[in-house]
Biopython code that builds the backbone (N, CA, C, O; Angstrom):
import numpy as np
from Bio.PDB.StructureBuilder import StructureBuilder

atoms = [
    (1, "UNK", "N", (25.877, -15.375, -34.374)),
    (1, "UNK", "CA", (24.874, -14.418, -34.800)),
    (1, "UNK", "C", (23.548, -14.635, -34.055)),
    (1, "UNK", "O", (22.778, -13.770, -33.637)),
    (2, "UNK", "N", (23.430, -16.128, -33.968)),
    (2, "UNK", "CA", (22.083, -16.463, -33.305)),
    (2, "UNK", "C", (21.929, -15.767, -31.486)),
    (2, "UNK", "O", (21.028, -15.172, -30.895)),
    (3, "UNK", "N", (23.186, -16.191, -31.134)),
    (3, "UNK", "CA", (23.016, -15.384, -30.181)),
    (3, "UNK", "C", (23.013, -14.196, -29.416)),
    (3, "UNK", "O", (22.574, -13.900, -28.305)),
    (4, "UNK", "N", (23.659, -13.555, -30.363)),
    (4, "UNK", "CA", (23.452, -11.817, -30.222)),
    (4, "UNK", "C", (21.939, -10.981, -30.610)),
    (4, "UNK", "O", (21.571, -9.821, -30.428)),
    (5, "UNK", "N", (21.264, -12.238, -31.255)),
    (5, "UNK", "CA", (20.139, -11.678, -31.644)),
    (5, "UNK", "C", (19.019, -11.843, -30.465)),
    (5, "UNK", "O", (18.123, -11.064, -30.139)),
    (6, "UNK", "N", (19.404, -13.236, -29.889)),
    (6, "UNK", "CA", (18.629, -13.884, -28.561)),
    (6, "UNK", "C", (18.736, -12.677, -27.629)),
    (6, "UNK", "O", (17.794, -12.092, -27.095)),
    (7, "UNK", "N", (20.270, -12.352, -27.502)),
    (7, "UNK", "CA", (20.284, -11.522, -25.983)),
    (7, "UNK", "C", (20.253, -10.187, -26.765)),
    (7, "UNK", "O", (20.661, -9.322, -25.989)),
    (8, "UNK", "N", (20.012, -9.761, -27.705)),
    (8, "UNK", "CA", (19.182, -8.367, -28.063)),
    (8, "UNK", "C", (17.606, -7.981, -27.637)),
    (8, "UNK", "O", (17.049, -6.894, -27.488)),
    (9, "UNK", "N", (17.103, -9.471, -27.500)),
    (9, "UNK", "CA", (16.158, -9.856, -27.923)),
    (9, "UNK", "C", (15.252, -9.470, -26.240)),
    (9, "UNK", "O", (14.392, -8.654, -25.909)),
    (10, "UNK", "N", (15.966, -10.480, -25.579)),
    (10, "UNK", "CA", (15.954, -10.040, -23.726)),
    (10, "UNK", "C", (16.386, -8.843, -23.506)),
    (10, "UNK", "O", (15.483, -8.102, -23.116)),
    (11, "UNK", "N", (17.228, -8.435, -23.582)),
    (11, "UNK", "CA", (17.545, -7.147, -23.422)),
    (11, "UNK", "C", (16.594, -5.816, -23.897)),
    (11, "UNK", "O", (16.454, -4.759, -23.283)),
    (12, "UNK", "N", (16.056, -6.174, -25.044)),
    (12, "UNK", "CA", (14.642, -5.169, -25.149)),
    (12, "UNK", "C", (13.493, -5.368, -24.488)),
    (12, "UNK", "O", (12.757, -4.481, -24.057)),
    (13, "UNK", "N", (13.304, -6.758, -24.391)),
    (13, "UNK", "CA", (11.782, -6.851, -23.727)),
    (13, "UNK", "C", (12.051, -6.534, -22.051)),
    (13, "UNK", "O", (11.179, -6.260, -21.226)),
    (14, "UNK", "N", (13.154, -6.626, -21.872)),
    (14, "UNK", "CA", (13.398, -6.605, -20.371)),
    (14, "UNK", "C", (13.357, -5.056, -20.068)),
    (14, "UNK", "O", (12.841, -4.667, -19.020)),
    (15, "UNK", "N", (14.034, -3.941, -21.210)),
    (15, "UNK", "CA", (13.712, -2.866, -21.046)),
    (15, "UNK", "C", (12.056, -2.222, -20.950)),
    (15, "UNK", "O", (11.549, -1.604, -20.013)),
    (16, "UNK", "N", (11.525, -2.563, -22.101)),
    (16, "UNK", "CA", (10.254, -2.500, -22.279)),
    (16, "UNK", "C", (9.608, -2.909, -21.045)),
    (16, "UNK", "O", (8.625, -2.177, -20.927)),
    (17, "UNK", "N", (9.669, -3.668, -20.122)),
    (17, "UNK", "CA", (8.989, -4.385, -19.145)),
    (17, "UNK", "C", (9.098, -3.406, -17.684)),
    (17, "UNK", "O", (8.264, -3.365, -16.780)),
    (18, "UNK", "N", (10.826, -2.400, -17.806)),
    (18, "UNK", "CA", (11.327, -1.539, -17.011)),
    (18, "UNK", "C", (10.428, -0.376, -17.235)),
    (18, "UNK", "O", (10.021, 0.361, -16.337)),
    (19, "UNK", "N", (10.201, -0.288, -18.268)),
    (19, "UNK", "CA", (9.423, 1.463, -19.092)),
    (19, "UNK", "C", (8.419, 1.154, -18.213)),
    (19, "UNK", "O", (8.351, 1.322, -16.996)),
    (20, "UNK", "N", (7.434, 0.547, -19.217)),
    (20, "UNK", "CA", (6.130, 0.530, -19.008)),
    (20, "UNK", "C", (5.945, -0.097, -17.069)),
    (20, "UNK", "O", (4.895, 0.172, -16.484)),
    (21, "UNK", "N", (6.709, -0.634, -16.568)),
    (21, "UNK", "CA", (5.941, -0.670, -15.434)),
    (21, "UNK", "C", (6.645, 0.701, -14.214)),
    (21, "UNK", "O", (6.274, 0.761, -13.042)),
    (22, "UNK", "N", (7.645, 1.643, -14.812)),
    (22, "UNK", "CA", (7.686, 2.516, -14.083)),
    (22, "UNK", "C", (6.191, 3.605, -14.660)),
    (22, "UNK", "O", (5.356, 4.134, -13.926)),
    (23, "UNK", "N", (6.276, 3.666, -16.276)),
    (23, "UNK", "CA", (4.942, 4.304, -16.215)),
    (23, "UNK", "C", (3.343, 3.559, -15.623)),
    (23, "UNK", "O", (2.241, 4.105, -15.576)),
    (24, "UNK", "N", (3.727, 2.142, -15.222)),
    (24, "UNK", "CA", (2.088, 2.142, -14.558)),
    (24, "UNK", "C", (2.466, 2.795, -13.073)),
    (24, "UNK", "O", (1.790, 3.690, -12.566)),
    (25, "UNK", "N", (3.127, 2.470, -12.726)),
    (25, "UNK", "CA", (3.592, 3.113, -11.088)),
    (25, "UNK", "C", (3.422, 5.006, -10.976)),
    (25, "UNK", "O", (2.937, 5.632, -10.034)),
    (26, "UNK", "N", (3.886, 5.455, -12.015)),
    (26, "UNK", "CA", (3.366, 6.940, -11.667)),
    (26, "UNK", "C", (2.217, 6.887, -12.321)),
    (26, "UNK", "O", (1.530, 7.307, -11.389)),
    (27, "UNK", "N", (1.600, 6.743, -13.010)),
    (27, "UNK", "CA", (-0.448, 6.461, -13.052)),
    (27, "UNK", "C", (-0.580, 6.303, -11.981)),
    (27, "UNK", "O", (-0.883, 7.385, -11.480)),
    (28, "UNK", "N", (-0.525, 5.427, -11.152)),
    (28, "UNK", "CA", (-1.307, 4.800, -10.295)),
    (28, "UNK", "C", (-0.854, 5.756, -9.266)),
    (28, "UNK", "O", (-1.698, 6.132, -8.453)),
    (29, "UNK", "N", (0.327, 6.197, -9.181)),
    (29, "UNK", "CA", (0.309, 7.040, -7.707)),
    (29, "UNK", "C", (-0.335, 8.656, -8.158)),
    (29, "UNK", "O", (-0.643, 9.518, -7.336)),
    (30, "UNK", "N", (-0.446, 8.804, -9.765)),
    (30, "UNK", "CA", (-1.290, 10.482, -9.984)),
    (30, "UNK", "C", (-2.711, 10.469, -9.733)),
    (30, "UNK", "O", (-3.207, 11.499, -9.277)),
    (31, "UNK", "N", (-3.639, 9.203, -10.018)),
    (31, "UNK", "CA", (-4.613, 9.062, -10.146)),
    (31, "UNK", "C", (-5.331, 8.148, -8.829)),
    (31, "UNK", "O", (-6.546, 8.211, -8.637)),
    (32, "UNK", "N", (-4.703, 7.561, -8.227)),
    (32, "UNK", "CA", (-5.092, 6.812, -6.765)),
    (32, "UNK", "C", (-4.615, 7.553, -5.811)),
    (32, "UNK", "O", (-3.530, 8.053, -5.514)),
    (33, "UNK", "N", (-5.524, 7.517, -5.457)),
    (33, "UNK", "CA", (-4.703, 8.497, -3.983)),
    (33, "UNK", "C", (-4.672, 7.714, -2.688)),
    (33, "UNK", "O", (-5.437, 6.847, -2.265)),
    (34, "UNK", "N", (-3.318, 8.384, -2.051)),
    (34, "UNK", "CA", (-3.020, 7.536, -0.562)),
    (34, "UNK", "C", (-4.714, 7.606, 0.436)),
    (34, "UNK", "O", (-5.633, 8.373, 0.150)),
    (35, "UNK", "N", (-4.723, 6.828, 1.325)),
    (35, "UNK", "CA", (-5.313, 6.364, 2.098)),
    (35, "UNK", "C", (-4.946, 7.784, 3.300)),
    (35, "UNK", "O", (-3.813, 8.205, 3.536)),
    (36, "UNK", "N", (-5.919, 8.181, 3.761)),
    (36, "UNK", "CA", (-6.048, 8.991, 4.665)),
    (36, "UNK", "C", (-5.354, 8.296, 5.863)),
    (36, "UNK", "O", (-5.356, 7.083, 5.651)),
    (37, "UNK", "N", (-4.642, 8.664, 7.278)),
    (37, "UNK", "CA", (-4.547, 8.696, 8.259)),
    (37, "UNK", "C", (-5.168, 8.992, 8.985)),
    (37, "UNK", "O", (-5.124, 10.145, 9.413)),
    (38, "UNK", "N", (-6.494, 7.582, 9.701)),
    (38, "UNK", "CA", (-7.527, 8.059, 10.098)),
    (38, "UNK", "C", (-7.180, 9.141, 11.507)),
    (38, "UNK", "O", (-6.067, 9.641, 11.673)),
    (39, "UNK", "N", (-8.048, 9.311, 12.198)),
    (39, "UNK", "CA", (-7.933, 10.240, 13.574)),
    (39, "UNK", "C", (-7.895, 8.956, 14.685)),
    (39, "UNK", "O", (-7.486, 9.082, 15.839)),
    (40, "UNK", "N", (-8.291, 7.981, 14.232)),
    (40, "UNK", "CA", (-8.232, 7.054, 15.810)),
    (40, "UNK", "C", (-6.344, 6.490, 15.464)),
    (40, "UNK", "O", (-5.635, 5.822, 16.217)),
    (41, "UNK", "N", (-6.103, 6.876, 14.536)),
    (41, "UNK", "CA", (-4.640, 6.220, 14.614)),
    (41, "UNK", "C", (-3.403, 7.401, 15.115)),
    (41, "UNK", "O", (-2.326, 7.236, 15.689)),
    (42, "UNK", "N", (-4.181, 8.775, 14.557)),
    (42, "UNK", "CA", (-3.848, 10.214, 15.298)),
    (42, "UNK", "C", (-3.841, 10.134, 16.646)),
    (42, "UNK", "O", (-2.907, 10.669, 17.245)),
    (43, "UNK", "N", (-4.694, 9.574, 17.249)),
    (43, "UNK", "CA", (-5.192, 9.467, 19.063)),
    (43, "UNK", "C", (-3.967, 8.395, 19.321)),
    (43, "UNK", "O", (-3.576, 8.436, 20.488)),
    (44, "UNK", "N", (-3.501, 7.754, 18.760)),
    (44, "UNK", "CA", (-2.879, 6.372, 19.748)),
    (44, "UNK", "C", (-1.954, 7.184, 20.528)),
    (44, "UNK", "O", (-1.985, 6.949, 21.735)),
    (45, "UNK", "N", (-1.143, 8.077, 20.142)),
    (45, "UNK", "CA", (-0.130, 8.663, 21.622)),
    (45, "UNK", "C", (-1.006, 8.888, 22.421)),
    (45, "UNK", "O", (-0.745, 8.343, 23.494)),
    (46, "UNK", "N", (-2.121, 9.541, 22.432)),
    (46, "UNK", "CA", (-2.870, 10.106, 23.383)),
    (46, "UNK", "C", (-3.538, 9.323, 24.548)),
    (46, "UNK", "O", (-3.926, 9.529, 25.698)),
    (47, "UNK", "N", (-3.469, 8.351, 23.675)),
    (47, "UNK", "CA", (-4.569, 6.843, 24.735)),
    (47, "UNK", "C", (-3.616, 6.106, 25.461)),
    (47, "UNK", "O", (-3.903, 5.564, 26.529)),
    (48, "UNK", "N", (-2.261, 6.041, 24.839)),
    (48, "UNK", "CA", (-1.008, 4.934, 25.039)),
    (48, "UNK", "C", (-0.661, 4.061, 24.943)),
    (48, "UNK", "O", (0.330, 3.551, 25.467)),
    (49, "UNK", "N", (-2.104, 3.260, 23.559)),
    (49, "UNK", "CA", (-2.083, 2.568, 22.578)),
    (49, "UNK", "C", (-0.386, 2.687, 21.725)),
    (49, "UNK", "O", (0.100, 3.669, 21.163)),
    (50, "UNK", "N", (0.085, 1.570, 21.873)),
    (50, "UNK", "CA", (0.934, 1.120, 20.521)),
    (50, "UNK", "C", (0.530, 1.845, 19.082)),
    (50, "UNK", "O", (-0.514, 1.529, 18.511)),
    (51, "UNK", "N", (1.320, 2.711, 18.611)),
    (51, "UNK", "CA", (0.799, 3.264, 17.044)),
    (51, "UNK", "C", (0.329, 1.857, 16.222)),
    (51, "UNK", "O", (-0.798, 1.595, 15.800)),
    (52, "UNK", "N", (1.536, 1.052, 16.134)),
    (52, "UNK", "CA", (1.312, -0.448, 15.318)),
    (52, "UNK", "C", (0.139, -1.079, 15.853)),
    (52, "UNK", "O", (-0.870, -1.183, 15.156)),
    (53, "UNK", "N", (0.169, -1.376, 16.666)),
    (53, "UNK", "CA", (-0.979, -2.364, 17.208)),
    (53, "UNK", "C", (-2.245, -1.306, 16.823)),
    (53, "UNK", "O", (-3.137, -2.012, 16.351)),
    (54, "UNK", "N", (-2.649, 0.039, 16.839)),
    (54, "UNK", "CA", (-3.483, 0.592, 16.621)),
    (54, "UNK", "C", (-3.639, 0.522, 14.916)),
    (54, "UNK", "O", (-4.727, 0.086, 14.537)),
    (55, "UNK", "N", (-2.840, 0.836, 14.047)),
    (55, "UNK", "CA", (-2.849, 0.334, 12.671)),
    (55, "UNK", "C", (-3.384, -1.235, 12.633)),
    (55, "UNK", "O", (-4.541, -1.568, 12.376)),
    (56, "UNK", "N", (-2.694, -1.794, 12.830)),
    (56, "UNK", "CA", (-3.088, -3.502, 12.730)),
    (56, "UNK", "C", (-4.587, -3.651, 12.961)),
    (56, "UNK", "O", (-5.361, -4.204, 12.180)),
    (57, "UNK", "N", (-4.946, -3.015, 14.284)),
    (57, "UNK", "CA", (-6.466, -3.285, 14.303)),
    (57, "UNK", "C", (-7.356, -2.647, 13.310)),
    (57, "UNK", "O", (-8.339, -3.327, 13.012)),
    (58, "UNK", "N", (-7.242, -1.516, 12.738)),
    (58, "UNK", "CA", (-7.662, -0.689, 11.979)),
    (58, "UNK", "C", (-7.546, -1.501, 10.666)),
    (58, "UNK", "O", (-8.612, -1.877, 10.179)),
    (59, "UNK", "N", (-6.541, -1.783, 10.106)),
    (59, "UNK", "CA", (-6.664, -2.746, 9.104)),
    (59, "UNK", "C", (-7.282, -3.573, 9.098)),
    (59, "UNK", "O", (-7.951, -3.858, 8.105)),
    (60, "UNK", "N", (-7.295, -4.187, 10.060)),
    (60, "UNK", "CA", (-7.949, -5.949, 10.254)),
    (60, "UNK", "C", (-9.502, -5.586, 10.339)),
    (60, "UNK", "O", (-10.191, -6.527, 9.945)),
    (61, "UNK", "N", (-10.198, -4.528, 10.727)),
    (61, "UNK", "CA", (-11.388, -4.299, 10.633)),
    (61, "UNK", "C", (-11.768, -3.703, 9.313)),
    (61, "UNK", "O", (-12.960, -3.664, 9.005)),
    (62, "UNK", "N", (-10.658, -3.141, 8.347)),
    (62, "UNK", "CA", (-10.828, -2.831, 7.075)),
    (62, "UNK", "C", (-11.390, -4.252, 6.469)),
    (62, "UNK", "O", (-12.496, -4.692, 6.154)),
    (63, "UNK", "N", (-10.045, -4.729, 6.475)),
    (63, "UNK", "CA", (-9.638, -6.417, 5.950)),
    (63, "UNK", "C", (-11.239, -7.183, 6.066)),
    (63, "UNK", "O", (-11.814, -7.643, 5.080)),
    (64, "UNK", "N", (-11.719, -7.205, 7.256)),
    (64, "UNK", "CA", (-12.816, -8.082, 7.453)),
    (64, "UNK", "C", (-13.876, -7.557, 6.844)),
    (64, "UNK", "O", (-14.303, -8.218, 5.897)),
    (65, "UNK", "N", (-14.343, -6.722, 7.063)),
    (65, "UNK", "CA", (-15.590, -5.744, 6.668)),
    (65, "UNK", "C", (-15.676, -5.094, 5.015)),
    (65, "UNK", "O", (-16.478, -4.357, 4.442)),
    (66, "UNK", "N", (-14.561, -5.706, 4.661)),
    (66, "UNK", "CA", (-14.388, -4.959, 3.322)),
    (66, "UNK", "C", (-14.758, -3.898, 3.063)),
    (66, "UNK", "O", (-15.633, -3.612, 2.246)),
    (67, "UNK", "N", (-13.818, -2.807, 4.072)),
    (67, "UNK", "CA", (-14.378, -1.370, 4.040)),
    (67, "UNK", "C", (-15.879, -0.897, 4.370)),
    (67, "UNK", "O", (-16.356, 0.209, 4.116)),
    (68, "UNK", "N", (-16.357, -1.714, 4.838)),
    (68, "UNK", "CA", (-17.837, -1.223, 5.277)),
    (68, "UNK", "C", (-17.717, -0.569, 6.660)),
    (68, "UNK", "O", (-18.201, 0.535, 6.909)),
    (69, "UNK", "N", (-17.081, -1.274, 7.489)),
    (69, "UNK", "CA", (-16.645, -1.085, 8.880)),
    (69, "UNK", "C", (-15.711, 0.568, 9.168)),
    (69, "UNK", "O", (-14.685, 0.771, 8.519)),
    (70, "UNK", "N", (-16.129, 1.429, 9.997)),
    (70, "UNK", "CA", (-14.951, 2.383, 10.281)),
    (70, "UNK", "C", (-14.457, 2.434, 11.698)),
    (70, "UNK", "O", (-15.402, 2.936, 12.305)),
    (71, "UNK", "N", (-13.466, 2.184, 12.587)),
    (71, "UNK", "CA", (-13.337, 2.055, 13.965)),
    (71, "UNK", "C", (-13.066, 3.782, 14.536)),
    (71, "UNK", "O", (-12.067, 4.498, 14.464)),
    (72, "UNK", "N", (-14.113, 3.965, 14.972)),
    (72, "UNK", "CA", (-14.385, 5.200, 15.909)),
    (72, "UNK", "C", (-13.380, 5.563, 16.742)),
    (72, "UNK", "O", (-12.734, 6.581, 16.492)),
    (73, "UNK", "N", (-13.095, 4.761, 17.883)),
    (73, "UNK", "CA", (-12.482, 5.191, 18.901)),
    (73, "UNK", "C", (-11.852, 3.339, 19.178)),
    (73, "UNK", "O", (-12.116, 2.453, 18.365)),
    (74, "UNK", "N", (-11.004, 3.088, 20.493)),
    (74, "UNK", "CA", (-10.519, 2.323, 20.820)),
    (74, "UNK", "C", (-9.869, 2.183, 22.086)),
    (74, "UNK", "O", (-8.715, 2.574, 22.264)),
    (75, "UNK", "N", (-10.641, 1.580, 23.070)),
    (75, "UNK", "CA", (-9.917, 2.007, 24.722)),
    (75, "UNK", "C", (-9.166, 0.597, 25.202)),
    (75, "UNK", "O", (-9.331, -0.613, 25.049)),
    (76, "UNK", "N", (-8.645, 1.105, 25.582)),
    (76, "UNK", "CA", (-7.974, 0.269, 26.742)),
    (76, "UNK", "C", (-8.558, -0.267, 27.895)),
    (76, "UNK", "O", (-8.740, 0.470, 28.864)),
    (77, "UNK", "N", (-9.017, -1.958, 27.942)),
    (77, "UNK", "CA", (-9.826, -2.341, 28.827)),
    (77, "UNK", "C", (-9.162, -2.633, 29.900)),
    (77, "UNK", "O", (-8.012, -2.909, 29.556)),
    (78, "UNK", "N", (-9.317, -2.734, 31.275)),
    (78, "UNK", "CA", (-8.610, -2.736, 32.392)),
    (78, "UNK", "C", (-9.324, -3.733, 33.473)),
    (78, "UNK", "O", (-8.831, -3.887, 34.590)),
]
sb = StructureBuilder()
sb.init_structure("model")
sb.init_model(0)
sb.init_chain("A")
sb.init_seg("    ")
for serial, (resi, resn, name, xyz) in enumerate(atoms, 1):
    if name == "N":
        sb.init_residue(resn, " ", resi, " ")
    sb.init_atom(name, np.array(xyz, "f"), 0.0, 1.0, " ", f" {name:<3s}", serial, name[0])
structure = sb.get_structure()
């Protein structure tokens, strides 16, 4: 008996734990919104910048600057 009550027991909270964190996941995607695709990451075919390597830098100047920073443009030094 004891143990049908144990694994009743997991078995709800484990559901409960399924609910509620699929409902924080659609909150958070109705009410946060995605991150724009800036235009210097639009340009990387154009320059012949790596798309990735153009993300990565873009982040990493997010990352550092804690969003204060926005990267304009980005050339290729030669």
């Amino acid at each position: 008996m004891l143990m049908a009550v144990g694994m009743i027991t997991v078995f709800t909270i484990l559901a409960l734990i399924v609910i509620f964190g699929n409902i924080l996941i659609s909150l958070v995607n109705r009410y946060i919104p995605e991150t724009k695709v800036s235009a210097v990451i639009r340009s990387a075919t154009h320059t012949g910048i790596d798309p990735r390597k153009m993300v990565a830098i873009v982040s990493a100047v997010d990352v550092v600057t804690e969003g204060k920073a926005k990267v304009t443009s980005i050339t290729k030094a030669e």
